[in-house]
C-alpha positions as CSV (number, residue, x, y, z in Angstrom):
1,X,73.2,70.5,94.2
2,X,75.7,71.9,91.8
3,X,74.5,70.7,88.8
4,X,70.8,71.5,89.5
5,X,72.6,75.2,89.7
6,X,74.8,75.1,87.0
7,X,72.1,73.7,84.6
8,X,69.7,76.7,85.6
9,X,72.4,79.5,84.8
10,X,73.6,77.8,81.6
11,X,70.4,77.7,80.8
12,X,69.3,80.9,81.3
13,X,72.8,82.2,80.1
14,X,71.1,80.4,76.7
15,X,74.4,78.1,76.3
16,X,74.5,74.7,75.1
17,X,76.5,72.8,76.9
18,X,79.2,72.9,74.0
19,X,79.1,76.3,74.3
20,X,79.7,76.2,77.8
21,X,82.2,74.0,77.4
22,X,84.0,76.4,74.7
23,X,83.5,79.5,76.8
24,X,84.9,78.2,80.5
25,X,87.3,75.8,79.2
26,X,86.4,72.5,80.9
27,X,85.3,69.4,79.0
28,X,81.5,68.5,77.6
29,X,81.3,65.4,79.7
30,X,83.0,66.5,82.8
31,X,80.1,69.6,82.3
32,X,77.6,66.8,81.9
33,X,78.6,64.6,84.9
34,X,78.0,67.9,87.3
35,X,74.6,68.6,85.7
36,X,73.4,65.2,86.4
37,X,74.8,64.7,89.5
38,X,77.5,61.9,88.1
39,X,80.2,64.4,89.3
40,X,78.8,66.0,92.9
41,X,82.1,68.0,94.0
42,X,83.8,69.6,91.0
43,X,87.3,71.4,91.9
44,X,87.2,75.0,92.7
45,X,89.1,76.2,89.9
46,X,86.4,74.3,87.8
47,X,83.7,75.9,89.6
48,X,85.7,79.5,89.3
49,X,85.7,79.4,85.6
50,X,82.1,78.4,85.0
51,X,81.1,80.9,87.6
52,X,83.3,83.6,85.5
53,X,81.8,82.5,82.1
54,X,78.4,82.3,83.8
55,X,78.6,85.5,85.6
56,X,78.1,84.5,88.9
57,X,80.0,83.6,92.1
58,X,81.0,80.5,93.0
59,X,78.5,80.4,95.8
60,X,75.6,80.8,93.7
61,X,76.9,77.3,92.1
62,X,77.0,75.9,95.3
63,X,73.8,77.1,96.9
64,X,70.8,75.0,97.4
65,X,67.5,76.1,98.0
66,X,65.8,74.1,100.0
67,X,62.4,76.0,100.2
68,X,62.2,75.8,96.4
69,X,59.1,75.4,95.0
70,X,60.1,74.5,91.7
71,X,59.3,70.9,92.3
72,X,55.9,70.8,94.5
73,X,52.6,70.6,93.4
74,X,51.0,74.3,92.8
75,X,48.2,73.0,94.8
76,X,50.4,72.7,98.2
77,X,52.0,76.0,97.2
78,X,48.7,77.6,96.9
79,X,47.4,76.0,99.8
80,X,50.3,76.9,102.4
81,X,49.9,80.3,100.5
82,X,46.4,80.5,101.6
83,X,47.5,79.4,105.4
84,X,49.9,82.5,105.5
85,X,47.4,85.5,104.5
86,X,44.6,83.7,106.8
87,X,47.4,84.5,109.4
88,X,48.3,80.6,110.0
89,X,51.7,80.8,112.6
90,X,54.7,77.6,111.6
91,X,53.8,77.1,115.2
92,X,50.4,76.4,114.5
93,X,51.0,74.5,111.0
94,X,53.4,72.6,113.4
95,X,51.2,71.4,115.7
96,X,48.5,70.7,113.1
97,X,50.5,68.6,111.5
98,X,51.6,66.4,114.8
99,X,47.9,66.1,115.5
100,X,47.0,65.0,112.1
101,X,50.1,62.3,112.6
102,X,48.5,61.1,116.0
103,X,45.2,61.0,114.7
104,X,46.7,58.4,111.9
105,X,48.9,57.0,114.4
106,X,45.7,56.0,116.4
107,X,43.8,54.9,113.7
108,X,46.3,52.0,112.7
């Protein structure tokens, strides 16, 4: 999501959303309708200027990470963690995971 993105960078940029604002030109509230997700497709020539300011690229504004960790629990990320070095294949994770559905499947 573009806001998710833009929040990170400005963020890590260490601007306040005024300053953002001040820096790239484009209004506080239009700035705060993308990071909450109020406004989901910003223009390009809004997304060029806080990708300038920010020193980015556009794309990094409009990537989304879908294998992001950020929001799962450290315990699933350190037990899919511990699945890879004990040599776990997807394949194998895969098909654990459809038995695991049949097994509750059956139960019901």
């Amino acid at each position: 999501m573009v806001g998710t993105a833009l929040k990170r960078l400005r963020l890590e940029k260490g601007y306040s959303i005024n300053e953002l604002s001040d820096r790239a030109g484009v209004s506080k509230s239009y700035l705060s309708y993308i990071e909450r997700g109020i406004q989901k497709n910003p223009s390009l020539q809004v997304l060029s200027k806080l990708a300038s300011t920010l020193d980015t690229h556009v794309e990094e504004l409009l990537e989304t990470n879908p294998t992001s960790t950020d929001n799962l629990d450290s315990e699933w990320v350190n037990l899919v963690e511990e699945a890879i070095k004990e040599g776990i294949t997807k394949d194998q994770f895969s098909c654990y995971l459809e038995f695991i559905k049949f097994k509750k499947s059956s139960a019901d």
